[in-house]
Backbone as a ProteinNet text record, in pm:
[ID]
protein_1_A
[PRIMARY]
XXXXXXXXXXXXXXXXXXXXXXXXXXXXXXXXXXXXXXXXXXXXXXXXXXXXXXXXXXXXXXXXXXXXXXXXXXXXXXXXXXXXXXXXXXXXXXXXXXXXXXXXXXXXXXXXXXXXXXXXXXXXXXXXXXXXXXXXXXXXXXXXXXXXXXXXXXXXXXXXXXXXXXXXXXXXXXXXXXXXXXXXXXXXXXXXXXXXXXXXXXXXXXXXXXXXXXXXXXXXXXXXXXXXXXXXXXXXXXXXXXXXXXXXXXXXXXXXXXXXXXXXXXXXXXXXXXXXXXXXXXX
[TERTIARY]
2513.8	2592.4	2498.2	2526.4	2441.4	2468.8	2386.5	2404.8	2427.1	2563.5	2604.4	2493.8	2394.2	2269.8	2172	2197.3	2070.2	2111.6	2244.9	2268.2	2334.3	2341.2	2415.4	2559.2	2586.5	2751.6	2823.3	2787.8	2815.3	2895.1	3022	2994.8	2915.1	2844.5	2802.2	2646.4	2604.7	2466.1	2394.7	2263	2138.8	2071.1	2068.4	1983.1	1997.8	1860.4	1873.2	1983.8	2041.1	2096.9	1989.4	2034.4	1972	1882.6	2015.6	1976	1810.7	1854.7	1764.5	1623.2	1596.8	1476.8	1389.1	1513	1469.1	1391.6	1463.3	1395.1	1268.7	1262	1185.9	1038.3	1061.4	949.3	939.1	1003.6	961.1	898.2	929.3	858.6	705.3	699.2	573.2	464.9	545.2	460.8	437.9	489.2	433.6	313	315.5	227.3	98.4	132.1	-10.1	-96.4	-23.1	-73.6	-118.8	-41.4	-78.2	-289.7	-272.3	-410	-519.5	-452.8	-541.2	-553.2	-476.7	-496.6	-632.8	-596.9	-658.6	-807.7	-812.5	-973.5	-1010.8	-928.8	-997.5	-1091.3	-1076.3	-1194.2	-1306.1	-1356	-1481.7	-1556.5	-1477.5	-1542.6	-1541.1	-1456.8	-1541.7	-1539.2	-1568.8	-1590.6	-1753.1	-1854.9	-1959.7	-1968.6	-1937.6	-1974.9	-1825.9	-1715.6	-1661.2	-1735.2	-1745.7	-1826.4	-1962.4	-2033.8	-2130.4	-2149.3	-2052.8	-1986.8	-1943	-1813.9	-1793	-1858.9	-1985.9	-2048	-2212.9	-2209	-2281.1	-2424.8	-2494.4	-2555.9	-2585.2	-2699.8	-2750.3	-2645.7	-2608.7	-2565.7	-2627.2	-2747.5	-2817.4	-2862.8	-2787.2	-2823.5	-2770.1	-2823.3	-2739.7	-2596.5	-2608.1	-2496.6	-2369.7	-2369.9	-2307.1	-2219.1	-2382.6	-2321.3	-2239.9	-2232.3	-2229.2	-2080.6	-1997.4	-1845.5	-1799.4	-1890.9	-1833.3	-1758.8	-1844.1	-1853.7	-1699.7	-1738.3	-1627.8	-1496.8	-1495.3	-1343.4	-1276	-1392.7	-1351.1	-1243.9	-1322.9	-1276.2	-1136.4	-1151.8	-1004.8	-950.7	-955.1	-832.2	-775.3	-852	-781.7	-743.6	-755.9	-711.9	-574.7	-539.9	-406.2	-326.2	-393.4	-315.5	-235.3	-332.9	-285.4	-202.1	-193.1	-116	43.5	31.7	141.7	212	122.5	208	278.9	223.8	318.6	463.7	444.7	579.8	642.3	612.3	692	770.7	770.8	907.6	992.3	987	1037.4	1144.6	1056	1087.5	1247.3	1149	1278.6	1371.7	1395.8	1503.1	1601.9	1523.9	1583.2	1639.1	1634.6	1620.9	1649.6	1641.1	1672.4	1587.5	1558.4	1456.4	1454.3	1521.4	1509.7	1416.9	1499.3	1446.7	1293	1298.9	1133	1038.6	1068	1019.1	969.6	1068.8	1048.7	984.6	994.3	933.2	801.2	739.3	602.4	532.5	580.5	535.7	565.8	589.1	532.6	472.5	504.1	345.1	217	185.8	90.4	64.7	149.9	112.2	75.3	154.4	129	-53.5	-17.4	-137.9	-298.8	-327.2	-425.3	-440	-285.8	-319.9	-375.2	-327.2	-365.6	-538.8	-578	-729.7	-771.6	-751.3	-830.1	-844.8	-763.3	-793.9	-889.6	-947.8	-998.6	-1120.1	-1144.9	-1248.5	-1332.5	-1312.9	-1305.6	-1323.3	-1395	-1403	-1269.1	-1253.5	-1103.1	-981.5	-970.3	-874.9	-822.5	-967.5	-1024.3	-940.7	-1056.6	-1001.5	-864.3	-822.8	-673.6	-551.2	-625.4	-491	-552.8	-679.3	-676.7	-631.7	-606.7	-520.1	-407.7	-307.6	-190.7	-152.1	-267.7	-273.5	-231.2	-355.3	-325.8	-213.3	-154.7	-74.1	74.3	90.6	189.1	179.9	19.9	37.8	91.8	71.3	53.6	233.3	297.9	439.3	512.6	467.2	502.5	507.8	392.8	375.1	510.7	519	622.7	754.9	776	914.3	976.9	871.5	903.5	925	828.2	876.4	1010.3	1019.1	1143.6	1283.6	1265	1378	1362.9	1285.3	1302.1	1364.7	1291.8	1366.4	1496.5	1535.2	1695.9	1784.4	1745.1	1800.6	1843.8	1734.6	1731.6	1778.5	1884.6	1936.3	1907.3	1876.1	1874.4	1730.7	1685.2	1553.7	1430.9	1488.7	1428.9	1400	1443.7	1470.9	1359.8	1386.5	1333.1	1161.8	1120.6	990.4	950.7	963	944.5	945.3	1025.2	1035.6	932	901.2	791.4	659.6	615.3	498.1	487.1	585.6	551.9	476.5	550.3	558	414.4	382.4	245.8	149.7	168.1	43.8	-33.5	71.6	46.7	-92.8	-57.1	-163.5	-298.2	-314	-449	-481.4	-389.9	-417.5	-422.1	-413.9	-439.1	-574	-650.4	-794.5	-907.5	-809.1	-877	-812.5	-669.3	-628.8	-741	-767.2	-861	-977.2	-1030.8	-1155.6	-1181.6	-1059.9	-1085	-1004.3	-980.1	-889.6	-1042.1	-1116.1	-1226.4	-1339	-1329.8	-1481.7	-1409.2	-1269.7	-1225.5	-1255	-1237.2	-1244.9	-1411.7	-1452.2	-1618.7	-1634.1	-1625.8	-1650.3	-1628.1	-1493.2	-1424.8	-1408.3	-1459.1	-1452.6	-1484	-1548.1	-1596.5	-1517.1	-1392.6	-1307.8	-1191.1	-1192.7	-1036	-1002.2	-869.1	-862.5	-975.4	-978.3	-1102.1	-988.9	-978	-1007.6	-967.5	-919.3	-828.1	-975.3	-1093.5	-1183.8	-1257.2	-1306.8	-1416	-1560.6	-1664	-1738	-1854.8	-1846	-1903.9	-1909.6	-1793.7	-1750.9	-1762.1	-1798.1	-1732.9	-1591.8	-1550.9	-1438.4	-1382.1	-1499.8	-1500.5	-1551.8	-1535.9	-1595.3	-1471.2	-1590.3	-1454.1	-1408	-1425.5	-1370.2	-1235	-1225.2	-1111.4	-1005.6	-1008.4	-945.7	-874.2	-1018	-961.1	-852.8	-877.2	-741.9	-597.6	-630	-543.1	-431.6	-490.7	-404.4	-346.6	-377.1	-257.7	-110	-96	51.9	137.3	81.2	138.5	253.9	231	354.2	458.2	441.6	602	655.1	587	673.3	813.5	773.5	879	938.8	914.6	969.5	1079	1081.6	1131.9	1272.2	1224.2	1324.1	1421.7	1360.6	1461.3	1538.1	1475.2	1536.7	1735.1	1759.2	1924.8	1936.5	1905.3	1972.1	1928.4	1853.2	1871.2	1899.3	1992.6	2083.4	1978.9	2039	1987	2011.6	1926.7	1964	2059.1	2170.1	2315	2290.3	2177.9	2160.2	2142.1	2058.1	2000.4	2189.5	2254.7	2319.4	2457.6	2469.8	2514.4	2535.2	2408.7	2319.2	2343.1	2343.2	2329.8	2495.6	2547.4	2704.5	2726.6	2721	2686.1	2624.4	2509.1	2448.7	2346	2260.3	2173	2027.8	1995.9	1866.7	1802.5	1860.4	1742.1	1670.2	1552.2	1488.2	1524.3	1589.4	1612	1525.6	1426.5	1295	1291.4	1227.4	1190.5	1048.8	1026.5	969.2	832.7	792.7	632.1	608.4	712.2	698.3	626.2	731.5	728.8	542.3	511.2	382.8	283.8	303.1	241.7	197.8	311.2	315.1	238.5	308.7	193.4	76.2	21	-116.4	-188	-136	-218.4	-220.7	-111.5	-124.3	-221.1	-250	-324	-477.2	-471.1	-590.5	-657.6	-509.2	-574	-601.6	-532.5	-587.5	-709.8	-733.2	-884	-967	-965	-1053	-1056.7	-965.5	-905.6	-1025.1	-956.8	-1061.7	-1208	-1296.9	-1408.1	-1461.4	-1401.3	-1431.3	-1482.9	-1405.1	-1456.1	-1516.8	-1581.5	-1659.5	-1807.7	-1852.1	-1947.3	-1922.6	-1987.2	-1913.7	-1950.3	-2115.2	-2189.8	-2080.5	-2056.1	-1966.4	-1849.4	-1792.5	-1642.7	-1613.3	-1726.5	-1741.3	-1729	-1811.4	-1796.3	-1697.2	-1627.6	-1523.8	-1346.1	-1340.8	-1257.8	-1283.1	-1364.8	-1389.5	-1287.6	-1296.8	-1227.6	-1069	-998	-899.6	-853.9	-911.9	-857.4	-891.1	-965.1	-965.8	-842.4	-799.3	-724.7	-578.8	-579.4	-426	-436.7	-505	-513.1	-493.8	-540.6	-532.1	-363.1	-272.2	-135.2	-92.7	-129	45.1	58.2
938	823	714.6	605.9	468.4	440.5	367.4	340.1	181.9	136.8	28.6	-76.9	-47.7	-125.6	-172.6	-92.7	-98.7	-127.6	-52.2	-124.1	-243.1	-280.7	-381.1	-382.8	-521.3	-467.2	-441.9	-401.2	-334.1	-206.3	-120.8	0.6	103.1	230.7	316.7	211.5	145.4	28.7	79.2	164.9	175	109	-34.5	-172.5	-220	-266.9	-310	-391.6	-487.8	-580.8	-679	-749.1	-870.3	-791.8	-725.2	-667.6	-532.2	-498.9	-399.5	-470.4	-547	-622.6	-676.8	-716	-773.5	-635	-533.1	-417.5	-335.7	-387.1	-359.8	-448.4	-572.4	-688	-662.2	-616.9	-553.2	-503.5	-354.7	-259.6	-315.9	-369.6	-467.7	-477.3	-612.8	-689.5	-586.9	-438.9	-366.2	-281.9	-216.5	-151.9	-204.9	-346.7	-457.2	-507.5	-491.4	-563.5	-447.1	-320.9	-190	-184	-162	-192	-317.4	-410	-598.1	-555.2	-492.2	-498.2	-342.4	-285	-170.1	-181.2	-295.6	-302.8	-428.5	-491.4	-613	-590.1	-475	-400.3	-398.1	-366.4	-337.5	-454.2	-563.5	-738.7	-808.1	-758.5	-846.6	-738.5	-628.5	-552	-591.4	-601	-622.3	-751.8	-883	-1021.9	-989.5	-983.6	-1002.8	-929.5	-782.7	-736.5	-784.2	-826.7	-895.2	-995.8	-1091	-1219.3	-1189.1	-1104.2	-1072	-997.7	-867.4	-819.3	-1010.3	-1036	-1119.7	-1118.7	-1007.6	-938.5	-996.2	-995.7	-989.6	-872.1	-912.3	-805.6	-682.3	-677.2	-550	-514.9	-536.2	-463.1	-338	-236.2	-47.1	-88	-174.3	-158.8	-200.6	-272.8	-364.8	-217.6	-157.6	-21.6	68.4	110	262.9	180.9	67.9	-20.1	-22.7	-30.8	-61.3	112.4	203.3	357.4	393.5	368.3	386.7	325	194.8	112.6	164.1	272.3	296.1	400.7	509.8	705.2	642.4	596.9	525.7	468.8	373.5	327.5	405.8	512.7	599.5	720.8	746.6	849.7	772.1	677	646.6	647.6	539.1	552.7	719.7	833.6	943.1	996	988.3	1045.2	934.6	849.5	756	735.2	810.3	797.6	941	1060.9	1153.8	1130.7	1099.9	996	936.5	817.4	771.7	846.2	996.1	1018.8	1032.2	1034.3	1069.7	982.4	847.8	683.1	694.4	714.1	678.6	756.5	829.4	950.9	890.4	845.8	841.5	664.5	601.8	410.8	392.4	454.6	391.8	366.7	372.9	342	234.3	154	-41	-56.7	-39.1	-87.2	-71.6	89.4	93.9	27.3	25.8	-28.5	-188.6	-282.5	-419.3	-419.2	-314.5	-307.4	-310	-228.7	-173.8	-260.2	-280.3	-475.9	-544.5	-570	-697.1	-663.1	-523	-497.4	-471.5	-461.2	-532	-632	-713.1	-833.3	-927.8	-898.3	-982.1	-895.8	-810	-783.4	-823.6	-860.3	-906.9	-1089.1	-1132	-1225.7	-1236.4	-1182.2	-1125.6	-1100.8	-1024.4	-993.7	-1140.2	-1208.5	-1315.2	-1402.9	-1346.8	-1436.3	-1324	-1226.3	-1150.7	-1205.6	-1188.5	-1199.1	-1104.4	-1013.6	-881.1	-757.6	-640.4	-570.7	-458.7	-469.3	-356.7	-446.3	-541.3	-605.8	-625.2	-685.4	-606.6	-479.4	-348.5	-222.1	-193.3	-251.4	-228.5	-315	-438.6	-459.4	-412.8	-371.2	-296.8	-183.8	-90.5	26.8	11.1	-72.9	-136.6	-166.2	-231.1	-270.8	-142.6	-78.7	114.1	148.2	164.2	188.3	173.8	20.7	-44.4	25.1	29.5	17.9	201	249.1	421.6	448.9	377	405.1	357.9	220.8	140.9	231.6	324	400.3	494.3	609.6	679.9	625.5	466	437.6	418.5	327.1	240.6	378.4	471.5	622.4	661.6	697.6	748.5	640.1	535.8	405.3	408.1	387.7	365.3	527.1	615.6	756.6	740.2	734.6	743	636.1	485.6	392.6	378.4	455.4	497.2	646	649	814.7	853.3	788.4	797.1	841.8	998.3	1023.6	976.7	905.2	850.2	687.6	619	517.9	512	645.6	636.7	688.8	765.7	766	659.2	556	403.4	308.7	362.3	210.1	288	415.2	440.8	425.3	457.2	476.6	312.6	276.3	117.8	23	-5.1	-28	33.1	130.5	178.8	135.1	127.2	72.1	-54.6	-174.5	-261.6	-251.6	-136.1	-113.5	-206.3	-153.7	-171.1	-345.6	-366.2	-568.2	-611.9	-521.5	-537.7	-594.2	-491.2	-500.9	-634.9	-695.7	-831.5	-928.4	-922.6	-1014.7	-1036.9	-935	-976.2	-993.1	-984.1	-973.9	-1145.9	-1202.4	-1357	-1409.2	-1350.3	-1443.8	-1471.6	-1337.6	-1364.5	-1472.3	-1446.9	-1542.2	-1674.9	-1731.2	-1876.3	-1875.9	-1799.9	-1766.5	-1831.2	-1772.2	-1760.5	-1940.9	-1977.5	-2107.1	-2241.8	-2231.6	-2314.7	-2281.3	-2178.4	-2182.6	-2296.7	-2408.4	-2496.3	-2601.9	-2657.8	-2734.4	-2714.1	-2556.4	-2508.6	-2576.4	-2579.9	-2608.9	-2482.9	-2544	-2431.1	-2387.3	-2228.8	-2142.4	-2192.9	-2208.5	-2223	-2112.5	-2121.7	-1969.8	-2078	-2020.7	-2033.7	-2021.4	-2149.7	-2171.2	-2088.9	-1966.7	-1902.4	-1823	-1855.6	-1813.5	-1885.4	-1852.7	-1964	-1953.7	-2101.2	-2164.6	-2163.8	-2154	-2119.9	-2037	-1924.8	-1777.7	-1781.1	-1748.6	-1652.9	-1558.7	-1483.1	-1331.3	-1365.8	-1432.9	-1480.8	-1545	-1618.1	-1673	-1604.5	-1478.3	-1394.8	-1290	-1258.8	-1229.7	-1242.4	-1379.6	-1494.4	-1432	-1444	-1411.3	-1322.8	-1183.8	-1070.1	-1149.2	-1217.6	-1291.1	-1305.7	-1354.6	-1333.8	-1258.1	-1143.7	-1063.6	-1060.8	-1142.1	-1096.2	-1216	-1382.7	-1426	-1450.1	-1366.3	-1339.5	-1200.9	-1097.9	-981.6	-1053.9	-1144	-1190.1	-1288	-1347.4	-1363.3	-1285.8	-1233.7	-1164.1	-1011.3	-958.8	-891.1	-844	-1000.3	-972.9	-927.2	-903.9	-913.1	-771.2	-672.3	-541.9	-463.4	-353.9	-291.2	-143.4	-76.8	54	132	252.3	412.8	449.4	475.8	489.2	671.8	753.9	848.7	901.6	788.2	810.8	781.4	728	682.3	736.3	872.4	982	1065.8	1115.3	1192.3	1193	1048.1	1017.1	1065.4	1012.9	1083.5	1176.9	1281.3	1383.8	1472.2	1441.8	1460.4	1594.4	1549.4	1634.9	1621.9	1496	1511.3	1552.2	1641.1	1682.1	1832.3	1825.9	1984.5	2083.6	2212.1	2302.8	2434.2	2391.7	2512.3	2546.6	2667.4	2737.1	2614.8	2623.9	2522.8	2574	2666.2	2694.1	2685.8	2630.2	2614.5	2424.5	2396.2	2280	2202.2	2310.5	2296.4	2301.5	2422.1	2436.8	2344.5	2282.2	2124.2	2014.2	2019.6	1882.6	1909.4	2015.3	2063.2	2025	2095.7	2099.7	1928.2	1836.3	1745	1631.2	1706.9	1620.8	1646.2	1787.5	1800.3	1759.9	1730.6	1637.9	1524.6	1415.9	1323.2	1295.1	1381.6	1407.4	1423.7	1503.3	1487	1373.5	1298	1201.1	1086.2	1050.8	1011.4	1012.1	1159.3	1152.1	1130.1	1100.5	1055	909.6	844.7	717	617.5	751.5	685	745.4	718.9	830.7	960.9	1069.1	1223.7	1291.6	1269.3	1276.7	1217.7	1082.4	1039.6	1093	1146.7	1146.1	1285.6	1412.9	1553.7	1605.9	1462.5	1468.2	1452.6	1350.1	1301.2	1363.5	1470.8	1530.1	1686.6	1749.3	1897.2	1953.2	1873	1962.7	1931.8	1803.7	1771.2	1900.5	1905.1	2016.7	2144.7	2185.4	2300.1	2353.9	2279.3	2253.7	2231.2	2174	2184	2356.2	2357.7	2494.3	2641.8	2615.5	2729	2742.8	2623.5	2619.1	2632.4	2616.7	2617.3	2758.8
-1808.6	-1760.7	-1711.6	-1767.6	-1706.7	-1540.5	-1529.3	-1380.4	-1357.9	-1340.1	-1355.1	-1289.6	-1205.4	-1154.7	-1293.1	-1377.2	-1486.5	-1593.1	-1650.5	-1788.4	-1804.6	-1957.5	-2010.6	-1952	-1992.7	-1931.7	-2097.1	-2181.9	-2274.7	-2273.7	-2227.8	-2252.2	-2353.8	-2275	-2385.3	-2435.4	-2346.6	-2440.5	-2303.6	-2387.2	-2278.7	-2237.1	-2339.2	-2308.8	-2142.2	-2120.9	-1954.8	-1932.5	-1887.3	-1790.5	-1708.7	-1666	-1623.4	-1474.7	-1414.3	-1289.5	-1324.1	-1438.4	-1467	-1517.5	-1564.5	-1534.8	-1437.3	-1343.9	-1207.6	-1144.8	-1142.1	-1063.5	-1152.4	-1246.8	-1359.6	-1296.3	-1250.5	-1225.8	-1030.2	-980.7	-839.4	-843.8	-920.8	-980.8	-1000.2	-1114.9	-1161.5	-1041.7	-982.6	-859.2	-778.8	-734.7	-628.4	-695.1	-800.4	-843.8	-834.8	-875.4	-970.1	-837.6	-704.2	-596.8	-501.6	-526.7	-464.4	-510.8	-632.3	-642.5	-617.2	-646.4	-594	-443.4	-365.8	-194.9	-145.3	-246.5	-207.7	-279.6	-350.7	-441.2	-368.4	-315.7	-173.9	-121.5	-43.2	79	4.9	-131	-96.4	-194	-175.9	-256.6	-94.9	-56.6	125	209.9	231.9	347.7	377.7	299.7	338	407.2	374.9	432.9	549.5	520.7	665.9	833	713.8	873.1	934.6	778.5	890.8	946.8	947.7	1038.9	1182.6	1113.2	1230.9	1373.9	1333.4	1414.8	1447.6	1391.7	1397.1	1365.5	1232	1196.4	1021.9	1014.7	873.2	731.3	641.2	548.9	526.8	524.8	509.3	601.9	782.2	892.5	858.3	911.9	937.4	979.8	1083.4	1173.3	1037.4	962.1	872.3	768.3	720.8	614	697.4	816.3	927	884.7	949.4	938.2	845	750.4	608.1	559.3	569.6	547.8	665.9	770.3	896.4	825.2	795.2	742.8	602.2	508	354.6	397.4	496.9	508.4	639.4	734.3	822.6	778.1	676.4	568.4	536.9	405.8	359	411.6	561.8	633.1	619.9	722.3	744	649.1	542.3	362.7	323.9	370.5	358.7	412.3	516.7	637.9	611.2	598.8	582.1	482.6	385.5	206	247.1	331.3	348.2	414.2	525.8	596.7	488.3	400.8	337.1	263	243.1	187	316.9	389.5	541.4	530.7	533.5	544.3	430.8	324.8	191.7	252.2	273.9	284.8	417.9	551.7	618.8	635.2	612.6	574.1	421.5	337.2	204.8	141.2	-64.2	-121.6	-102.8	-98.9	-181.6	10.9	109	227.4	278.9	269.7	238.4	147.4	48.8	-75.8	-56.2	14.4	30.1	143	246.7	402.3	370.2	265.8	281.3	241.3	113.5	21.5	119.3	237.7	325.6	402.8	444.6	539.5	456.1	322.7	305.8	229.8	239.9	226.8	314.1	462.5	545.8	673.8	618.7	694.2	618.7	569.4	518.2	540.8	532.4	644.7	726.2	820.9	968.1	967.2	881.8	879.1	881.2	743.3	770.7	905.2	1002.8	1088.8	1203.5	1149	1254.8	1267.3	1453.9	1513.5	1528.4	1498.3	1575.3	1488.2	1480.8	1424.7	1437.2	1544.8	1594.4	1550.1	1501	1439.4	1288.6	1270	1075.2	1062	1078.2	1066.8	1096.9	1215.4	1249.6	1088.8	1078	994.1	844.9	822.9	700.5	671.3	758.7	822.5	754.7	800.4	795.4	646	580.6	449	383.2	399.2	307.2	342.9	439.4	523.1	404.7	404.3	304.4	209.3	107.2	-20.1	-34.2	16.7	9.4	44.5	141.2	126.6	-2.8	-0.4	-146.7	-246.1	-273.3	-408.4	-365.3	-303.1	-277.2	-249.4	-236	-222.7	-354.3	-470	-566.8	-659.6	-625.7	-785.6	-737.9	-629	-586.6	-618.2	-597.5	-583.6	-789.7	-835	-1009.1	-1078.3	-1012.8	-1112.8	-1075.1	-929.4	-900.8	-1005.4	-992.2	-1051.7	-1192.5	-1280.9	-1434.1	-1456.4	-1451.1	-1482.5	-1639.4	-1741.8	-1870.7	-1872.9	-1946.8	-1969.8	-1988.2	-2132.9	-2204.3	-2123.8	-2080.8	-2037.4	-1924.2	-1822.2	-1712.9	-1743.2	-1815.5	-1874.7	-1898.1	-1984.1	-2007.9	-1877.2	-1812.9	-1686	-1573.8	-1549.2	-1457.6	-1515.9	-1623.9	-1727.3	-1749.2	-1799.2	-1781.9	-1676.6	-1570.9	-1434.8	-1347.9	-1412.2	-1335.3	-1379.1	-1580.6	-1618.1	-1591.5	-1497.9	-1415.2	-1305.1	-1268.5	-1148.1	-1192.2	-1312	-1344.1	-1388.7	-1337.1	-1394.2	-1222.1	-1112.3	-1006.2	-993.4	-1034.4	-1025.3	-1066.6	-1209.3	-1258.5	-1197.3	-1106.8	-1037.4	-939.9	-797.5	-723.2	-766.4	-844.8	-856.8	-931.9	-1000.7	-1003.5	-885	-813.8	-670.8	-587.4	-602.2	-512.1	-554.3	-679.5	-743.9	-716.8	-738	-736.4	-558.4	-466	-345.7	-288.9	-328.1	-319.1	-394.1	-517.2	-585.9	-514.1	-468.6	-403.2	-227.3	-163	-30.6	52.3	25.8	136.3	68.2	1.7	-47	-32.4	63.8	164.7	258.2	290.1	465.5	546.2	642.2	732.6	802.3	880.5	915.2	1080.6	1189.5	1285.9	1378.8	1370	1442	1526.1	1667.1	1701.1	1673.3	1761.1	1623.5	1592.1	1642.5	1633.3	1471.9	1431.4	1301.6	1185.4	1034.2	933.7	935.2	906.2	909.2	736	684.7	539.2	513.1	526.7	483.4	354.8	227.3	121.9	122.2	213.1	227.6	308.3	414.5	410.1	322.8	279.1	178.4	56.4	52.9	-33.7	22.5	116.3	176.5	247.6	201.3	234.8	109.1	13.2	-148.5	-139	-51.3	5.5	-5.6	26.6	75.2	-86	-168.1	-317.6	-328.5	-330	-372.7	-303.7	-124.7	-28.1	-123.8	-179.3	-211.7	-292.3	-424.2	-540.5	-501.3	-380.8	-355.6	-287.6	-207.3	-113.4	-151.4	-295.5	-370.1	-445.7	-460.1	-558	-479.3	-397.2	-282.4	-277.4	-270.5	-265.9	-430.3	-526.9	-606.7	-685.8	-627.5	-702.8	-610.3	-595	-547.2	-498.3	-425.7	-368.1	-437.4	-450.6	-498.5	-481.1	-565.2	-566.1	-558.4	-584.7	-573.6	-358.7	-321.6	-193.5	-113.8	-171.7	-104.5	-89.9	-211.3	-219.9	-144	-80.5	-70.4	78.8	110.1	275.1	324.6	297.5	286.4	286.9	184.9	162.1	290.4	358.3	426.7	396	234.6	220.6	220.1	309.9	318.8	402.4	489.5	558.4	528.7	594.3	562.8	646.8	585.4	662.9	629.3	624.7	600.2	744.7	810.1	928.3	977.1	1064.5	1195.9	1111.9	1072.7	1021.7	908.9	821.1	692.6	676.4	831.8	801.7	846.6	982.7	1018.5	897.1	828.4	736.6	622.1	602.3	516.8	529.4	692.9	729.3	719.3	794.8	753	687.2	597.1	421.1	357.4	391.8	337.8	440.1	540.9	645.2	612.6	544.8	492.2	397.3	319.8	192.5	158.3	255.1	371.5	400.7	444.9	510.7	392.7	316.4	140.8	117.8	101.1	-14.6	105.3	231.6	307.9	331.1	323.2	307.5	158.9	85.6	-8	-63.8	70.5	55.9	153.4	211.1	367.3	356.4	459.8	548.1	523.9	467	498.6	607.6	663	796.8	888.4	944	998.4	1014.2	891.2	860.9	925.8	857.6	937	1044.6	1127	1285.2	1337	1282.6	1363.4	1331.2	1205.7	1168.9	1196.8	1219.1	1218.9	1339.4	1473.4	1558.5	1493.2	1519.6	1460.3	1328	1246.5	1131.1	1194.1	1270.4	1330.3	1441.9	1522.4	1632.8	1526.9	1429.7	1383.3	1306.8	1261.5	1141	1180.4	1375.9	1440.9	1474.5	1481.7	1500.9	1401.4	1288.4	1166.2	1131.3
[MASK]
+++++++++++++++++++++++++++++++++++++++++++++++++++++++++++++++++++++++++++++++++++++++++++++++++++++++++++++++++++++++++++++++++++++++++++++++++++++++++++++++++++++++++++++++++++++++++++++++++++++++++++++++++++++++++++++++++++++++++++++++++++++++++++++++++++++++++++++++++++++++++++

């Protein structure tokens, strides 16, 4: 059975609908920007931090932040893409889905205006943060929406292969970034700072995707599955209390992999060993 959100108004016609495109190009813009936000960090993590600490690029202090901001990004990214099924389940796909696409979009705003190294890290946090629920809202919100097999293979497989045009987006947002930085408006900083730094600017371009999400918003409909369901009243977990410890666990652990993977591992070892020890002795 079609899902009056997606098809034609044809009876019995699998062809999209107007509405089914639109969520087709949400789809799009979250995937394509999930990656442009998450391949940001490491085209200005080096020059923002060393502005901001007030340090040469190839000081220690510059690499130790850079290593510290890769493995704490992607800790939180981890820990928070687990929640996000939490999120979907308990708030709705479409709500999560548009929530997360503006928290990171608007948080990379926010960076560019950091002074501060605990501000940086904090709204790059935030950034992963978004893109890592985003991924778990938008699979969940498109399989529900496309009940047709065949259909729904095509619109996820599609829609993902986007990701990867993420990557040549930032990477010319930054070079026009970098070309044209001193022909921007400047930068609202004390003057201790550039007012034209391109690493700002380039994260200025975060903001892109809330705009056309933001439009088009009213006009594709919620998981008629989630919304079943909520009625119904079958989403919650009724596994035993140690099944559920057990869960988090393991996915906190994988977290923590997925994290030292893209930091410091010296650093990262230290500062995670008791933490995974101290949960592992409870679940």
């Amino acid at each position: 059975m079609n899902s009056p959100a997606v098809a034609s108004e044809s009876p019995g016609s699998s062809k999209l609908g107007l509405t089914g495109w639109l969520i087709i190009l949400v789809a799009v813009i979250g995937f394509a920007f999930d990656t442009y936000e998450l391949l940001m960090l490491p085209l200005i993590a080096g020059p923002a931090l060393a502005e901001i600490l007030g340090v040469p690029p190839n000081n220690p202090l510059v690499t130790q932040w850079v290593g510290n901001t890769l493995w704490i990004t992607a800790l939180c990214g981890g820990i928070f893409g687990l929640l996000g099924g939490w999120f979907t389940d308990r708030f709705g796909r479409k709500k999560v889905l548009v929530a997360s696409i503006l928290v990171y979009s608007l948080s990379p705003v926010m960076a560019a205006f950091s002074t501060s190294v605990g501000w940086f890290l904090f709204f790059r946090c935030t950034t992963f943060i978004g893109v890592c629920v985003e991924f778990v809202a938008a699979i969940t919100w498109l399989a529900e929406l496309f009940p047709d097999k065949r259909q729904k293979e095509l619109v996820l497989g599609g829609t993902q292969a986007f990701a990867s045009v993420g990557g040549l987006l930032v990477t010319m947002a930054n070079i026009i970034a970098v070309k044209y930085a001193a022909s921007f408006p400047a930068f609202p900083l004390p003057e201790a700072f550039n007012a034209h730094a391109s690493w700002r600017y380039t994260l200025m371009t975060g903001l892109i995707p809330a705009i056309p999400i933001a439009l088009m918003l009213p006009f594709v409909p919620e998981s008629q599955v989630w919304l079943e369901k909520r009625r119904a009243g079958t989403l919650r977990f009724d596994g035993p209390p140690h099944e559920s410890a057990r869960t988090l666990t393991a996915a906190l652990e994988g977290a923590m992999m997925l994290a030292r993977a893209h930091g410091d591992p010296q650093h990262f070892d230290a500062a995670t060993a008791y933490l995974t020890r101290e949960l592992t002795s409870h679940a």
